[in-house]
Backbone as numpy.savetxt, mean C-alpha at the origin, in Angstrom:
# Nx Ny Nz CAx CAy CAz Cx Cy Cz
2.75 -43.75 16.15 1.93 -42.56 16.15 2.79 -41.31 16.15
3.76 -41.55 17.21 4.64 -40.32 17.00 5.55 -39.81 15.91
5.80 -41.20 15.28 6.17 -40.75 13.58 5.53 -39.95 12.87
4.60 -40.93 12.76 3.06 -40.21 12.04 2.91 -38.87 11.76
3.18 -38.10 13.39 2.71 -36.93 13.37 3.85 -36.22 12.62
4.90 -36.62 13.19 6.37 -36.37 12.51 6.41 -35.44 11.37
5.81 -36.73 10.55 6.00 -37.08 9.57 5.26 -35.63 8.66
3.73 -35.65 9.39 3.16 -34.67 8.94 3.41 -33.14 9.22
3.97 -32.90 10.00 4.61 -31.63 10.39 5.69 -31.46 9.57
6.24 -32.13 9.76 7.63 -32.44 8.35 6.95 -32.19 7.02
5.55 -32.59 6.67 4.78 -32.04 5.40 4.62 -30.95 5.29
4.19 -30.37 6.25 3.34 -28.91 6.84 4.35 -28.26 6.52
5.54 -28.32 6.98 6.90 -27.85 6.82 7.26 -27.56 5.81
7.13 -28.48 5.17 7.58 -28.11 3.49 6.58 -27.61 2.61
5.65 -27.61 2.75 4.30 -27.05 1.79 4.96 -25.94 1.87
4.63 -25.64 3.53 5.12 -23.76 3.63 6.21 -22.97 3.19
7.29 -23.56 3.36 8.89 -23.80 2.70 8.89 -23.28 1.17
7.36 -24.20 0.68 7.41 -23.90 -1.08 6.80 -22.75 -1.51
5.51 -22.17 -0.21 4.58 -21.55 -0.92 5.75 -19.90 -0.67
6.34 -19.99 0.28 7.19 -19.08 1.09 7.79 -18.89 -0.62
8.73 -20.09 -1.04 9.87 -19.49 -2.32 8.88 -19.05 -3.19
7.94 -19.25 -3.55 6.98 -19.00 -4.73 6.79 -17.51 -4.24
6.23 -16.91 -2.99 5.90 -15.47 -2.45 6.92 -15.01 -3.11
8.14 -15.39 -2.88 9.45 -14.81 -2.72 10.06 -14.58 -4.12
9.78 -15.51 -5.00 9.96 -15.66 -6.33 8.95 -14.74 -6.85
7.90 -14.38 -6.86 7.36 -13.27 -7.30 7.51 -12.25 -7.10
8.06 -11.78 -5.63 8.50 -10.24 -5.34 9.84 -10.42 -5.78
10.20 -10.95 -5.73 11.70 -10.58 -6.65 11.15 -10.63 -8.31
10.41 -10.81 -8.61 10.12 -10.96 -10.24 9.67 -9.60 -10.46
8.47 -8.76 -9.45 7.65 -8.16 -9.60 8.86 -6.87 -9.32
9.99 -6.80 -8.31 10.89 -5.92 -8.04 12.25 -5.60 -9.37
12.02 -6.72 -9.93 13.33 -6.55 -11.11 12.43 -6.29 -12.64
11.17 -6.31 -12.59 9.91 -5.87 -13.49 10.40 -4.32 -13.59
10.02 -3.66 -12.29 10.20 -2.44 -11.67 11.22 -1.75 -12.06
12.77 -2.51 -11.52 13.62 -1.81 -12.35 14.07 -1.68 -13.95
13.51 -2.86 -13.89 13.68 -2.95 -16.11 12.37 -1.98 -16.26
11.37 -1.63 -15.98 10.96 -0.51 -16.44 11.23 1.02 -16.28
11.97 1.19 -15.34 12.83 2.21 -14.79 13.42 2.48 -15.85
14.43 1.22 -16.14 15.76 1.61 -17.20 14.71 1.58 -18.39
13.56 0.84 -18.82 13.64 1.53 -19.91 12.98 2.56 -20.51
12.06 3.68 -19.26 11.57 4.70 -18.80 12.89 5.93 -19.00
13.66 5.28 -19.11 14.82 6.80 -18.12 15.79 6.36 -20.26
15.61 5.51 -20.37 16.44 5.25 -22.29 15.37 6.11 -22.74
13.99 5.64 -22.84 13.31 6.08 -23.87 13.10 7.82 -23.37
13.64 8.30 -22.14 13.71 10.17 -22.27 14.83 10.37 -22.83
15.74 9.27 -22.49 16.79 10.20 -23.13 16.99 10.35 -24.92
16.50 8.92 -25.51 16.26 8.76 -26.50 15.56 10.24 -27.03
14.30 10.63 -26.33 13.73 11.73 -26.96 14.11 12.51 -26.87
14.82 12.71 -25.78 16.17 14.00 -26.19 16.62 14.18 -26.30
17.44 13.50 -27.45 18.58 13.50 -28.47 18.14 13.36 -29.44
16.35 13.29 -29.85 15.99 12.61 -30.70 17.05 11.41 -31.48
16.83 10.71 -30.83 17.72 9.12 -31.31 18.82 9.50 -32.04
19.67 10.00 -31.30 21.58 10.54 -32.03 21.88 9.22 -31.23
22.29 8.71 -32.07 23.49 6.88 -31.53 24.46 7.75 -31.09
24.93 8.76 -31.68 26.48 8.75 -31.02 26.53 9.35 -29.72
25.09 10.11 -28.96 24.91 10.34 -27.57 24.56 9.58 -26.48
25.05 8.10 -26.89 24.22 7.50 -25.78 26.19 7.01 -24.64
26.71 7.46 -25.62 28.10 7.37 -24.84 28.34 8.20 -23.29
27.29 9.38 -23.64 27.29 10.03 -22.45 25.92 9.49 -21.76
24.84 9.25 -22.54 23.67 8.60 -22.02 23.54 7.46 -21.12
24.32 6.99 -21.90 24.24 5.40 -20.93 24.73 5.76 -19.56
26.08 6.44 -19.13 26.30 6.59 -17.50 24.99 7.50 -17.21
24.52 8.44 -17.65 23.20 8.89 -17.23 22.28 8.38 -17.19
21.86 7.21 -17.84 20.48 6.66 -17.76 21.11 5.63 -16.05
22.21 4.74 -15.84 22.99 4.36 -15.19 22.28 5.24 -13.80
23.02 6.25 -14.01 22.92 7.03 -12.35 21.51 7.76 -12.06
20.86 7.82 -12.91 19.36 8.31 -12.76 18.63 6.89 -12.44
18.88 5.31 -12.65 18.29 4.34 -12.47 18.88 4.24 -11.00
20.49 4.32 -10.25 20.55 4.33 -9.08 19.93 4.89 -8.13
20.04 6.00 -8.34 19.44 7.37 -7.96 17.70 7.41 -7.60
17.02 6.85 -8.68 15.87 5.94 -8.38 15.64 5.47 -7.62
16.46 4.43 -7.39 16.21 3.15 -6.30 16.60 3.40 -5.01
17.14 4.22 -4.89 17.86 4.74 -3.65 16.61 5.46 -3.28
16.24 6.75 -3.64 15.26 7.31 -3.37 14.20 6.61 -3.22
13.04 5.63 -4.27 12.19 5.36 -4.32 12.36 3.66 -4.22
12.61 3.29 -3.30 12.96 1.69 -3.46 11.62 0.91 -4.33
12.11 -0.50 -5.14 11.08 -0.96 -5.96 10.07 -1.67 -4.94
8.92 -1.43 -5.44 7.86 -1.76 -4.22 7.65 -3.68 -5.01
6.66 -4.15 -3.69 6.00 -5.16 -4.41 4.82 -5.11 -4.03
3.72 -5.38 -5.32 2.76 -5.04 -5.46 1.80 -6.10 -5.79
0.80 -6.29 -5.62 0.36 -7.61 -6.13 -1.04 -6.85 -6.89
-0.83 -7.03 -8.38 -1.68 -6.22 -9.31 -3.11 -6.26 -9.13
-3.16 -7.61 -9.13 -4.98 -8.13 -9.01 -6.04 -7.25 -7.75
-4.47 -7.78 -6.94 -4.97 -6.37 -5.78 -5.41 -5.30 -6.07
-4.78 -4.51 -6.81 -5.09 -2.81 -6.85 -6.65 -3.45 -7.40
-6.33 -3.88 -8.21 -7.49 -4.05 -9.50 -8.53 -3.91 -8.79
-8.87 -5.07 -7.74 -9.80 -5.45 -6.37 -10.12 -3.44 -5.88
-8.75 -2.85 -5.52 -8.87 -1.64 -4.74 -10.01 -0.86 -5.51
-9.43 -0.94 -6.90 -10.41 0.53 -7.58 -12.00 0.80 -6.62
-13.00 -0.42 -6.87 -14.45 -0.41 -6.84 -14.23 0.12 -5.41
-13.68 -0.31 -4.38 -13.49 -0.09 -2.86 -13.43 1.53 -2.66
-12.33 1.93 -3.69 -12.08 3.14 -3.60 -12.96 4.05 -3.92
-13.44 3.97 -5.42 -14.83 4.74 -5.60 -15.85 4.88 -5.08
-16.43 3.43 -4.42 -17.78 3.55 -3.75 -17.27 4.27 -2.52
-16.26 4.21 -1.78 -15.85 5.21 -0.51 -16.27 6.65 -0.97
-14.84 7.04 -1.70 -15.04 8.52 -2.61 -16.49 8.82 -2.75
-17.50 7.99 -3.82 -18.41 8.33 -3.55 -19.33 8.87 -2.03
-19.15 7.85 -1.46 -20.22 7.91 0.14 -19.52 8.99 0.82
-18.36 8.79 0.58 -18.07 10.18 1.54 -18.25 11.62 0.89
-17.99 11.69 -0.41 -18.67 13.17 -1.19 -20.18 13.31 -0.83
-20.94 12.45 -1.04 -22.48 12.80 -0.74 -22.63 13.15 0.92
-21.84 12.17 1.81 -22.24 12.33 3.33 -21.63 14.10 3.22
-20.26 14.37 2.61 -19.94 15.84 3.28 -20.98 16.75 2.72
-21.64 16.78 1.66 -22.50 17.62 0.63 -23.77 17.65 1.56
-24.37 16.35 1.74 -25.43 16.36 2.80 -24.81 17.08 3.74
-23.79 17.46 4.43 -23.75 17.98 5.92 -23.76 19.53 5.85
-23.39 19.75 4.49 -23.17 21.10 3.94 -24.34 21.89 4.07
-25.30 20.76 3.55 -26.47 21.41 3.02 -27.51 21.27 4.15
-27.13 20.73 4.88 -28.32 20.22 5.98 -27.55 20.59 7.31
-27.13 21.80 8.41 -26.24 21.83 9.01 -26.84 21.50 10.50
-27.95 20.78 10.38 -28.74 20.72 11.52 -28.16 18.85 11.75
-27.50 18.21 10.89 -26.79 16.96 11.12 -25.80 17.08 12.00
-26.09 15.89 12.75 -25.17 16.18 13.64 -23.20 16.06 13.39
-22.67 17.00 13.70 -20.98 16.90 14.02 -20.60 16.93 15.21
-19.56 16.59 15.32 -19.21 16.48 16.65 -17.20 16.06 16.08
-16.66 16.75 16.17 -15.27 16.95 15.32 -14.62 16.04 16.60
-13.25 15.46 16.27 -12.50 14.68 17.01 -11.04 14.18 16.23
-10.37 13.91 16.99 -9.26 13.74 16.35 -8.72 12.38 16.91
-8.61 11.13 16.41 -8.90 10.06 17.05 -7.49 9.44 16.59
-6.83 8.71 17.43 -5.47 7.96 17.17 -5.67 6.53 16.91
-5.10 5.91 15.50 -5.27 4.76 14.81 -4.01 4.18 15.00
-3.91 3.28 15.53 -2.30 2.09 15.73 -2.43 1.99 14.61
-1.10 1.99 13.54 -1.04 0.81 12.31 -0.34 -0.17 12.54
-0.64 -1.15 11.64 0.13 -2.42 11.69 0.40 -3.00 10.51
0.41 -1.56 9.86 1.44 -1.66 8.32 2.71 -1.61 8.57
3.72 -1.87 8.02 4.81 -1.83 8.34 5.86 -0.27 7.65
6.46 0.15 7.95 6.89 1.81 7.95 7.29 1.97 6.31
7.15 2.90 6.02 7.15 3.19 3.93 5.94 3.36 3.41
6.14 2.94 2.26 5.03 3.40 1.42 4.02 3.34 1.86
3.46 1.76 2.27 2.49 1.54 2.27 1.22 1.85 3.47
2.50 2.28 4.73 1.77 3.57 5.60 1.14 4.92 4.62
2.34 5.35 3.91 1.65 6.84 3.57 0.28 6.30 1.99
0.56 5.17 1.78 -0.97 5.08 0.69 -2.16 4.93 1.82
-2.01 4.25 3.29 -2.65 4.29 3.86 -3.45 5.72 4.40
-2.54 6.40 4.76 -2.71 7.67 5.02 -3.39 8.31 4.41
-3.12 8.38 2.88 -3.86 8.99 1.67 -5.06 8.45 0.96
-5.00 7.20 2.00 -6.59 6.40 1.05 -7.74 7.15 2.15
-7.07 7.20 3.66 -8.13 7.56 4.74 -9.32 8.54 4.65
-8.56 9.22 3.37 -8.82 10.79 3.13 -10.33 10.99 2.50
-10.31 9.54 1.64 -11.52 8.90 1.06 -13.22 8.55 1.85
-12.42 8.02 3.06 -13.76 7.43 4.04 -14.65 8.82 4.09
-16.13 8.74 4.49 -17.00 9.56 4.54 -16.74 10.14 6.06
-16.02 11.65 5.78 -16.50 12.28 7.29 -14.47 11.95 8.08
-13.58 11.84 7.28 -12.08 11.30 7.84 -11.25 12.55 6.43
-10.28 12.51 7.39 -9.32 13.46 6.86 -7.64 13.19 7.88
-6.95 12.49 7.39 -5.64 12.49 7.97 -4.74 13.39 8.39
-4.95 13.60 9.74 -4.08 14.82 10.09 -2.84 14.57 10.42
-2.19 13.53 10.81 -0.46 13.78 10.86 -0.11 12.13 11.06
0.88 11.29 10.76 1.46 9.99 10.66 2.72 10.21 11.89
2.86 9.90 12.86 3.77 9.72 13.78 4.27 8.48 14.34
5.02 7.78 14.33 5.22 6.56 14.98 4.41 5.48 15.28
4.18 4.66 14.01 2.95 3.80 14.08 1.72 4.11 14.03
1.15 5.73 14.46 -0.07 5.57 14.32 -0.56 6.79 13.53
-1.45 6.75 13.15 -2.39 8.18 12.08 -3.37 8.56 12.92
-2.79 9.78 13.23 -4.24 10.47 13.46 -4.92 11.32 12.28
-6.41 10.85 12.94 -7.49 11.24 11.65 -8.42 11.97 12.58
-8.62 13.10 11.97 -10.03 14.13 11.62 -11.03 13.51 11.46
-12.31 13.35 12.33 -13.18 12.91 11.98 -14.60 13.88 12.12
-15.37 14.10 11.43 -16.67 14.73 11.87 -17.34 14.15 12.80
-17.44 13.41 13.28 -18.26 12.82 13.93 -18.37 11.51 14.90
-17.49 11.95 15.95 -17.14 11.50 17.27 -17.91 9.67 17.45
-19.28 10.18 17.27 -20.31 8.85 17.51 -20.36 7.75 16.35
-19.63 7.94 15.15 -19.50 6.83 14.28 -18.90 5.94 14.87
-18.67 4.55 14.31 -17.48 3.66 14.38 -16.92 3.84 13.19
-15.62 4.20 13.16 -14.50 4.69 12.13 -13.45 3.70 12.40
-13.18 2.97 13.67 -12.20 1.76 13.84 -12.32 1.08 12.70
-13.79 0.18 12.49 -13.82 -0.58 11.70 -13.28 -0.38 9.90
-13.69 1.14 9.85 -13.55 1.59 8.42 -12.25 1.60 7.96
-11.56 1.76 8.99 -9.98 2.03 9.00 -9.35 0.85 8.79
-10.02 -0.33 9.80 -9.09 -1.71 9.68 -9.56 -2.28 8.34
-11.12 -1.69 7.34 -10.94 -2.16 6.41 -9.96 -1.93 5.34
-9.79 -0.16 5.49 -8.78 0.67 4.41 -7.65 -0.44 4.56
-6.93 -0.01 5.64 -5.85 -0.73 5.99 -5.68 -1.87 6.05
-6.87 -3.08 5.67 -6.64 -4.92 5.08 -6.45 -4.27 3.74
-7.23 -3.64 2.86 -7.17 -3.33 1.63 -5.79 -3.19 1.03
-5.07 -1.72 1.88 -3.56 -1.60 1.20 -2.38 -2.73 2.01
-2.77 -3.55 2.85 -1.99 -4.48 3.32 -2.16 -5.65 2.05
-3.15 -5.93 1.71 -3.52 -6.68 0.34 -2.60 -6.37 -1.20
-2.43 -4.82 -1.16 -1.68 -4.40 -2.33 -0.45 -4.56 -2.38
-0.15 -4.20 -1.05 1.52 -4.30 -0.84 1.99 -5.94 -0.54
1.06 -7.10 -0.60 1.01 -8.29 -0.35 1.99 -8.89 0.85
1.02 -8.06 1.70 1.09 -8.02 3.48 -0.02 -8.68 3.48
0.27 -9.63 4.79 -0.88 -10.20 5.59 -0.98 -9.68 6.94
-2.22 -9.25 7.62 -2.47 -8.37 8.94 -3.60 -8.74 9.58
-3.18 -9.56 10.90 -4.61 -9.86 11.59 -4.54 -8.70 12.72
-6.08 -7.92 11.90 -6.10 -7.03 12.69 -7.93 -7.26 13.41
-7.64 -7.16 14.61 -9.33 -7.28 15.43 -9.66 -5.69 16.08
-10.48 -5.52 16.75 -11.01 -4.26 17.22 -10.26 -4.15 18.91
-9.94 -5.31 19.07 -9.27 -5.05 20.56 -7.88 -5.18 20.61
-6.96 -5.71 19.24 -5.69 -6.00 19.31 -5.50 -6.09 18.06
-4.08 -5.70 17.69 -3.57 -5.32 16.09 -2.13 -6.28 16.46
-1.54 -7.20 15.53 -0.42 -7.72 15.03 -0.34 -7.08 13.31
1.00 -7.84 13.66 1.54 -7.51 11.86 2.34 -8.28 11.70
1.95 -9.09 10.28 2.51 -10.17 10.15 2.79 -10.36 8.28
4.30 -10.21 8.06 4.33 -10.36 6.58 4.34 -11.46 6.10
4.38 -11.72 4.78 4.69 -12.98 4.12 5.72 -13.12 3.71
């Protein structure tokens, strides 16, 4: 019996082992995608501005070179998992939407209730980009406006004290944990963060 189990943990073991290189094999696919479009983003300007002189790419090439470093340094290559965004758009619009009509209604109707607050959100994104897309998607929810990113957490502007906005937030934030192909068990009483 005690083999047995062994045996199967020793399975368990390796499934994960494979699905792990496969994760891993795609963000490195999806990260060297990134930079071959870089380089051939940063040829085809220079191309146009030389209008295609061959004999300028002698100086071009160390420039296309240090503008592709220079890149990566600054803007490291993200990994992204496409299908994701794809998923994001509808999420994003129907938000955009609900929250343009809720502020228009409040505009127009000032007898709704507000009640302004400035409420502190733990993240359990991990620090870079995919905090500040977080930040900038918040902006979307009906009645939220991101007022400053400090050490793990966002505080957000909210109209209206008596909503639940926790929940809206841990959805934003499964959403861009999804894009950046992060996994995050996040509950209403306790937040981990957990990559792949």
């Amino acid at each position: 019996m005690g083999m047995g189990m062994g045996m199967g943990i020793d399975m368990k073991l390796g499934l994960n082992l494979k699905k792990h290189e496969q994760m891993t094999a795609y963000k490195i696919t999806t990260s060297g995608f990134s930079i071959l479009l870089r380089l051939g983003t940063f040829s085809l300007i220079w191309w146009t501005l030389t209008n295609g002189e061959t004999s300028s790419w002698w100086f071009g090439a160390p420039a296309i070179l240090l503008a592709l470093i220079t890149s990566i340094a600054l803007i490291p290559p993200m990994n992204l998992v496409w299908y994701e965004c794809l998923r994001f758009i509808p999420f994003f619009l129907k938000n955009s939407l609900i929250g343009g009509i809720d502020v228009a209604w409040r505009a127009f109707y000032p007898r709704l209730p507000i009640a302004p607050d400035i409420i502190d959100y733990p993240l359990s994104l991990p620090l870079g980009a995919s905090q500040v897309f977080m930040t900038n998607t918040v902006n979307l929810l009906p009645g939220t406006l991101s007022a400053a990113l400090d050490d793990n957490t966002l505080k957000v502007h909210v109209l209206d004290d008596q909503k639940d906005f926790l929940s809206e937030l841990e959805a934003v934030e499964q959403h861009v944990a999804q894009i950046f192909g992060l996994s995050l068990n996040i509950s209403s009483k306790g937040k981990s963060n957990e990559t792949l």
